[in-house]
C-alpha positions in Angstrom: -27.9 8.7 31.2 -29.9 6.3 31.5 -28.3 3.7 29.5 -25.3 4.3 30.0 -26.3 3.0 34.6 -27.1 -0.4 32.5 -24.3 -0.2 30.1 -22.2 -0.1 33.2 -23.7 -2.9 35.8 -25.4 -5.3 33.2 -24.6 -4.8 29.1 -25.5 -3.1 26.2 -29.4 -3.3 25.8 -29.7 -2.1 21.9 -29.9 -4.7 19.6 -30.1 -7.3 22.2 -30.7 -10.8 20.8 -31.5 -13.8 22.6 -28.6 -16.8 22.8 -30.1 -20.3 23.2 -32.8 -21.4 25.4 -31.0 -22.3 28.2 -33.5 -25.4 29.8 -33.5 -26.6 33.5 -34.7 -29.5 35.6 -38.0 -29.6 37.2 -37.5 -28.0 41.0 -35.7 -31.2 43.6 -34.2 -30.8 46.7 -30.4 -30.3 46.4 -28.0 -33.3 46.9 -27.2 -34.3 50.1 -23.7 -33.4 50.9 -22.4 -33.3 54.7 -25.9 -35.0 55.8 -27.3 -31.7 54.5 -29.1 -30.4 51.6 -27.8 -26.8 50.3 -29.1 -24.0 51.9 -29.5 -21.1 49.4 -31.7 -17.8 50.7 -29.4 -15.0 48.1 -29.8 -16.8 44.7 -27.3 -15.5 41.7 -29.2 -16.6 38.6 -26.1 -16.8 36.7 -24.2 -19.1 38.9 -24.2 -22.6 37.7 -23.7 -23.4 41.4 -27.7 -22.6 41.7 -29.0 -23.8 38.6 -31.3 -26.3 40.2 -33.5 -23.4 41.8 -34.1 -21.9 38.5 -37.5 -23.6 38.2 -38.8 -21.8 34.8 -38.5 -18.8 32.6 -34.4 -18.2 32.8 -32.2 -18.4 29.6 -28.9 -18.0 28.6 -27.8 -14.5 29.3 -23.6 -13.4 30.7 -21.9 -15.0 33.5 -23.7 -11.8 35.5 -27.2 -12.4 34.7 -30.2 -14.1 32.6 -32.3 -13.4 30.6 -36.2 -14.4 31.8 -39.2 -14.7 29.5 -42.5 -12.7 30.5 -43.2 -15.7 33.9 -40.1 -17.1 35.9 -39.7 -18.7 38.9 -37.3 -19.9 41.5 -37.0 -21.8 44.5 -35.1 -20.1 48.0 -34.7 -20.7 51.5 -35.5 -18.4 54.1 -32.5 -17.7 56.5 -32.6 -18.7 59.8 -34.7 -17.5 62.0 -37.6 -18.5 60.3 -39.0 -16.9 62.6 -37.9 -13.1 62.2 -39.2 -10.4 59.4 -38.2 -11.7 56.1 -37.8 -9.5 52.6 -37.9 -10.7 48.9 -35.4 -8.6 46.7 -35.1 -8.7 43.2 -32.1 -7.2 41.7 -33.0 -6.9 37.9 -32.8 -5.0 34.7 -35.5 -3.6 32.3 -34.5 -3.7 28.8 -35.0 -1.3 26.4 -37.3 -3.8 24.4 -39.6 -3.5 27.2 -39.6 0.8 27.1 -41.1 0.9 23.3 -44.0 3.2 23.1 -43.0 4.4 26.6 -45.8 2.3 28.0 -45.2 0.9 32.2 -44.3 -2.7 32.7 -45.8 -4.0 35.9 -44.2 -7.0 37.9 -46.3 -9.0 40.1 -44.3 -11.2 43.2 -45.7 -14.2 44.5 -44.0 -16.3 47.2 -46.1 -19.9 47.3 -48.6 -19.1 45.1 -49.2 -16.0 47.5 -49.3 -12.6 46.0 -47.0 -10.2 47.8 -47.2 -7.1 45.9 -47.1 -5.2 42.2 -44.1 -2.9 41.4 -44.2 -0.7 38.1 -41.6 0.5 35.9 -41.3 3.3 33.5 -38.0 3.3 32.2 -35.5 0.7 31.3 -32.3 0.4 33.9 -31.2 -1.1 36.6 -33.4 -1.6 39.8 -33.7 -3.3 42.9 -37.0 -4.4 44.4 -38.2 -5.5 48.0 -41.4 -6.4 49.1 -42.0 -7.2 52.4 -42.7 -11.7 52.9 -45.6 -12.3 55.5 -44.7 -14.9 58.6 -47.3 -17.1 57.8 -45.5 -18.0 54.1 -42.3 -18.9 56.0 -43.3 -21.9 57.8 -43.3 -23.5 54.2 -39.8 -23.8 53.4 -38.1 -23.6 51.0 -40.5 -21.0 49.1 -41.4 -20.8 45.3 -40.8 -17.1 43.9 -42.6 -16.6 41.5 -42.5 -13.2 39.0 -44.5 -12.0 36.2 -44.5 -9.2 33.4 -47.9 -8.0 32.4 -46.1 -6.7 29.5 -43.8 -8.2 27.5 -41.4 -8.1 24.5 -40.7 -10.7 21.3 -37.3 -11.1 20.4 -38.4 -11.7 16.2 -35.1 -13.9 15.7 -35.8 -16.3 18.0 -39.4 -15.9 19.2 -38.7 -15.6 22.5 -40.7 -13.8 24.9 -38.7 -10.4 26.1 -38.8 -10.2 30.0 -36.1 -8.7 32.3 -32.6 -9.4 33.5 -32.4 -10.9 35.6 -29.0 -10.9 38.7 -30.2 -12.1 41.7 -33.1 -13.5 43.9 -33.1 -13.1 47.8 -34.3 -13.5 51.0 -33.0 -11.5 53.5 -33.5 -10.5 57.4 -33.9 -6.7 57.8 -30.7 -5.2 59.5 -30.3 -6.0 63.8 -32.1 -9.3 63.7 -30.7 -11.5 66.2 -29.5 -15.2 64.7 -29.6 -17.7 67.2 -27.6 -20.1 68.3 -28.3 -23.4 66.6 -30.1 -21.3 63.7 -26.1 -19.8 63.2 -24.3 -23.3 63.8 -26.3 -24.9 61.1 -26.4 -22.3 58.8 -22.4 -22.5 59.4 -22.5 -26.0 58.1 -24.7 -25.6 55.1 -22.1 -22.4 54.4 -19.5 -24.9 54.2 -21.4 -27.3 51.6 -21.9 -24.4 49.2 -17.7 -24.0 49.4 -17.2 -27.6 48.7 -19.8 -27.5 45.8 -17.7 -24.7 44.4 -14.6 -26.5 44.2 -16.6 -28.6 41.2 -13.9 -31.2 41.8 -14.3 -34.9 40.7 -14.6 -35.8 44.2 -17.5 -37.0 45.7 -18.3 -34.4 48.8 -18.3 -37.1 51.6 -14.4 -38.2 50.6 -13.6 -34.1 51.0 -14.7 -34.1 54.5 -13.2 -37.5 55.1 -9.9 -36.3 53.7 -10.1 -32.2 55.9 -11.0 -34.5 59.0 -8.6 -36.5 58.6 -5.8 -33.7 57.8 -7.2 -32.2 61.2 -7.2 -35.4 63.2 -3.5 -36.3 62.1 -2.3 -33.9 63.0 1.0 -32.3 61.3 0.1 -28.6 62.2 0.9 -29.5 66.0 4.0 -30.6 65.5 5.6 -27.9 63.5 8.1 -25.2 64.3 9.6 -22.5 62.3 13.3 -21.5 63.6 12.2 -23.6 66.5 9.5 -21.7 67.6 6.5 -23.9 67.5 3.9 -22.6 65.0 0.1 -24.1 65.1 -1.0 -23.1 61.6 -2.1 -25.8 58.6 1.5 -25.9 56.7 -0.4 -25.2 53.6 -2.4 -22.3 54.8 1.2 -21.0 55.6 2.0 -21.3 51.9 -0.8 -19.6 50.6 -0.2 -17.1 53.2 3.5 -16.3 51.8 2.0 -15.9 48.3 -0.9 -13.5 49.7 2.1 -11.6 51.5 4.1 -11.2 48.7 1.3 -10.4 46.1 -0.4 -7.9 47.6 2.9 -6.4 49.8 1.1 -5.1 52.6 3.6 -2.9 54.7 1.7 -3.9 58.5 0.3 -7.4 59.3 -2.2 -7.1 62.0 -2.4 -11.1 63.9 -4.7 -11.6 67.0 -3.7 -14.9 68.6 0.1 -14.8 68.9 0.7 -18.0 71.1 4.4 -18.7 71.1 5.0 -16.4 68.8 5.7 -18.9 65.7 3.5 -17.1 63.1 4.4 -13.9 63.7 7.8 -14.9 63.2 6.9 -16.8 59.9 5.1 -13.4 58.7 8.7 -11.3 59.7 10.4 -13.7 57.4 8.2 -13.1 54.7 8.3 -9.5 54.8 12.2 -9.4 55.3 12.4 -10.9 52.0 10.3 -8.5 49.7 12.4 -5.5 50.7 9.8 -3.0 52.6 10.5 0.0 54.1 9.7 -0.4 57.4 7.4 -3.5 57.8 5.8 -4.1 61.0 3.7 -7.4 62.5 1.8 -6.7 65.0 0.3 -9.2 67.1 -1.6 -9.5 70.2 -2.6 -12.3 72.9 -3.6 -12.9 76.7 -1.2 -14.5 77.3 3.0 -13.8 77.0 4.4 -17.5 75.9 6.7 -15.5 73.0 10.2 -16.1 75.4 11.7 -18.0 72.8 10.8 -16.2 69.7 11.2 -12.7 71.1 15.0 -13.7 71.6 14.9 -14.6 67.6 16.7 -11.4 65.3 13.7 -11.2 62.9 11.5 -11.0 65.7 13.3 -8.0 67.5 13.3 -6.2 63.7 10.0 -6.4 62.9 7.4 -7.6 65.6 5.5 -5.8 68.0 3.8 -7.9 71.0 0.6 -6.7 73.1 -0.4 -8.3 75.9 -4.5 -8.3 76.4 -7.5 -9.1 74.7 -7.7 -8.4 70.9 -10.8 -6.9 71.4 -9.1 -4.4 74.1 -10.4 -0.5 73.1 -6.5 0.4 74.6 -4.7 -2.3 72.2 -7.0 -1.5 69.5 -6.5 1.8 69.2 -3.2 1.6 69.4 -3.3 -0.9 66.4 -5.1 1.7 64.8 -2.6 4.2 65.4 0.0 2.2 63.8 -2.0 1.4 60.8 -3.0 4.4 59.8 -2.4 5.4 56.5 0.2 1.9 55.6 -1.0 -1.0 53.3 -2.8 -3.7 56.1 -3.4 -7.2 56.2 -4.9 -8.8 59.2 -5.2 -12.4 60.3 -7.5 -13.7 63.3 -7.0 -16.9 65.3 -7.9 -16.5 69.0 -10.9 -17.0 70.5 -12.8 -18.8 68.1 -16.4 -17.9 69.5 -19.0 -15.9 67.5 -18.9 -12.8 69.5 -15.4 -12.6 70.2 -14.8 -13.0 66.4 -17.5 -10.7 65.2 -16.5 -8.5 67.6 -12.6 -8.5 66.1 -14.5 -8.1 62.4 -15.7 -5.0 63.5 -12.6 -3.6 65.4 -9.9 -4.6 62.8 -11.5 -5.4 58.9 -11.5 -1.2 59.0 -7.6 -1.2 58.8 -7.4 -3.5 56.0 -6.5 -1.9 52.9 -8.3 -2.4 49.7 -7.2 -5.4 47.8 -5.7 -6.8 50.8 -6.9 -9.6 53.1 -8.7 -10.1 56.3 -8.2 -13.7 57.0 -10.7 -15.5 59.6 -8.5 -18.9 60.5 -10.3 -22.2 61.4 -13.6 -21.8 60.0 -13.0 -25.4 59.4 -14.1 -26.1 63.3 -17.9 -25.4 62.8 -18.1 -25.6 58.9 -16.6 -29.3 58.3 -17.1 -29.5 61.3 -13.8 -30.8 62.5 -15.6 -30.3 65.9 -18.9 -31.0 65.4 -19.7 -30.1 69.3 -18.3 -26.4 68.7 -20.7 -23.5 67.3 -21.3 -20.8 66.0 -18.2 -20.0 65.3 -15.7 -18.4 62.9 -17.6 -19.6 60.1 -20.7 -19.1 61.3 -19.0 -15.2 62.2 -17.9 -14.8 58.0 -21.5 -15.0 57.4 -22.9 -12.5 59.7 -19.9 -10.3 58.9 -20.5 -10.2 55.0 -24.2 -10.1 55.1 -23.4 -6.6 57.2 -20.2 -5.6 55.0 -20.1 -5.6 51.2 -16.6 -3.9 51.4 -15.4 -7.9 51.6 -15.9 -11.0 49.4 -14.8 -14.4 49.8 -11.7 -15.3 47.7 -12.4 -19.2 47.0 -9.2 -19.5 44.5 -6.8 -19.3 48.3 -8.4 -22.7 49.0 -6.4 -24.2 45.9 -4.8 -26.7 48.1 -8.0 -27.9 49.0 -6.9 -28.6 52.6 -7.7 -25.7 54.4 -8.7 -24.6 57.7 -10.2 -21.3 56.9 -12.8 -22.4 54.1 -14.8 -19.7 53.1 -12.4 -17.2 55.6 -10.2 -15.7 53.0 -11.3 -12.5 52.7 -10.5 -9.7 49.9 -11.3 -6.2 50.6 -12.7 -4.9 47.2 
């Protein structure tokens, strides 16, 4: 039974054989990108994105996890607050190299050259261990991790040493801690040059934000209308939109922040041509400034309008209501501050079915930022949100256009 826990998360185990060495760099600070460095505090090992924190003892391994030798050692950044209780996790696997003779393996943590505790393991599988990081190690950021196997295998074709697998190294806040204000704005920010890295474009990071600034500043997206109705929304956002729609045929479209009405009517038009039964938008805003498109026959067939706050327990559960038990997808672009938009998270990502999307819009304002005066903010909001829900994960291939206002914000229920 055993086995077949790693079979399933990592790989088969028996008759493992190590690939190449896989070498790396000794530790330096990330590039600057943004007038920041990269901010990394929940390291995946196999992620060429964070190879330069893998300081010593990783090798080649699956596109899931490494392989370690019997010492390795990384370099993290402890999350904002610096402040506020701090754990180490290591999510790893014990090979059954390691198990021969039934003997323990013991691994020792140390953060700084600091030890922080011993953990020892009996069988092989998959495990995940947190040990609890003293305040007085924080202060010195970004921190060494370091790890060690008092017991170790030899791999005879290679002669490497036998340690664990390894998935991920992180340093987390405990559940309930507060992030504050310029801690969340900046952490945003640094969010936003970890998407841009991703894109591993042939573009040097300073012309991306030129060229999204500039996009913003034009700017097209106000002076846009769809059957005459004006629409506020990045025209390429739009597009991606339409193929979200019609890939993953949601029956409902939840939209908070109707304005006049010129998205909604976009979504209606979508739906209207993938022959639904019974598709519905509904969308919600303070204020009524939908006259013109609520005259508009798509409009009258398919859209719903409430009047009040998004976050409104009547409107919401009425919302609810409607959903219930019909494929969802939900969009959100009203108020843009952290706790109105963590506060729609919570109320709506719930109705959003399974392989569907919850899209934050303009995560652009305090991740570019194309308002470097605003924060927290939606962005800022994704991070909180998905440190709290693993139902979600960010789905980088919608930002194909590159021009997007909701970087990092496309979210795909699992």
């Amino acid at each position: 039974m055993r086995s077949l826990v790693l079979l399933a998360v990592l790989a088969s185990l028996a008759g493992c054989r190590w690939p190449v060495e896989r070498t790396t760099e000794s530790a330096k600070p990330a590039p600057a990108a943004l007038g920041l460095a990269m901010h990394v505090s929940e390291l995946r090992v196999a992620d060429p994105l964070y190879h330069d924190r893998l300081l010593e003892g990783f090798y080649s391994g699956t596109p899931d996890w490494l392989w370690t030798g019997r010492r390795f050692a990384v370099l993290v950044d402890v999350p904002p607050p610096v402040t506020a209780a701090t754990t180490l996790e290591l999510d790893f696997g014990v090979p059954v190299e390691l198990m021969d003779g039934k003997r323990p393996v013991t691994v020792t943590a140390r953060a700084n050259g600091i030890k922080l505790g011993a953990q020892k393991y009996k069988s092989d599988g998959r495990f995940s261990w947190q040990v609890a990081v003293p305040a007085k190690i924080l202060s010195a950021n970004p921190l060494k991790v370091e790890y060690e196997l008092d017991r170790w295998g030899t791999d005879a074709a290679t002669g490497h040493d036998i340690g664990l697998m390894v998935v991920g190294v992180n340093l987390r806040h405990p559940e309930g801690v507060v992030v504050e204000h310029d801690a969340a704005t900046q952490a945003a920010r640094e969010a936003y040059v970890r998407l841009l890295k991703r894109r591993q474009m042939q573009m040097p990071l300073e012309k991306q934000k030129e060229m999204m600034k500039l996009f913003h500043e034009i700017p097209i997206w106000s002076h846009m209308w769809f059957h005459n109705v004006p629409i506020e929304k990045n025209p390429l956002d739009l597009w991606m939109m339409q193929q979200i729609i019609y890939e993953t045929q949601p029956e409902i479209i939840v939209e908070t922040g109707t304005f006049r009405g010129g998205s909604a009517l976009y979504w209606a038009h979508t739906l209207n041509g993938m022959g639904l039964e019974n598709p519905r938008v509904l969308t919600v805003d303070i204020g009524d400034y939908t006259t013109t498109a609520a005259t508009h026959p798509l409009w009258k067939k398919y859209v719903t309008f409430f009047k009040g706050s998004s976050t409104d327990a009547t409107i919401v559960a009425e919302i609810v209501k409607r959903t219930h038990r019909r494929k969802t997808l939900v969009t959100l672009d009203s108020n843009h501050s952290m706790q109105h938009v963590l506060n729609e998270l919570h109320a709506y990502a719930p109705l959003v079915t399974k392989g569907c999307y919850l899209v934050v819009e303009d995560t652009h304002i305090d991740g570019v930022p194309t308002q470097p005066g605003a924060g927290p903010g939606p962005l800022a909001t994704v991070m909180r949100f998905l440190q709290e829900n693993k139902d979600f994960e960010q789905d980088f291939s919608r930002e194909a256009f590159i021009m997007t206002f909701n970087p990092g914000g496309w979210l795909r229920r699992k």
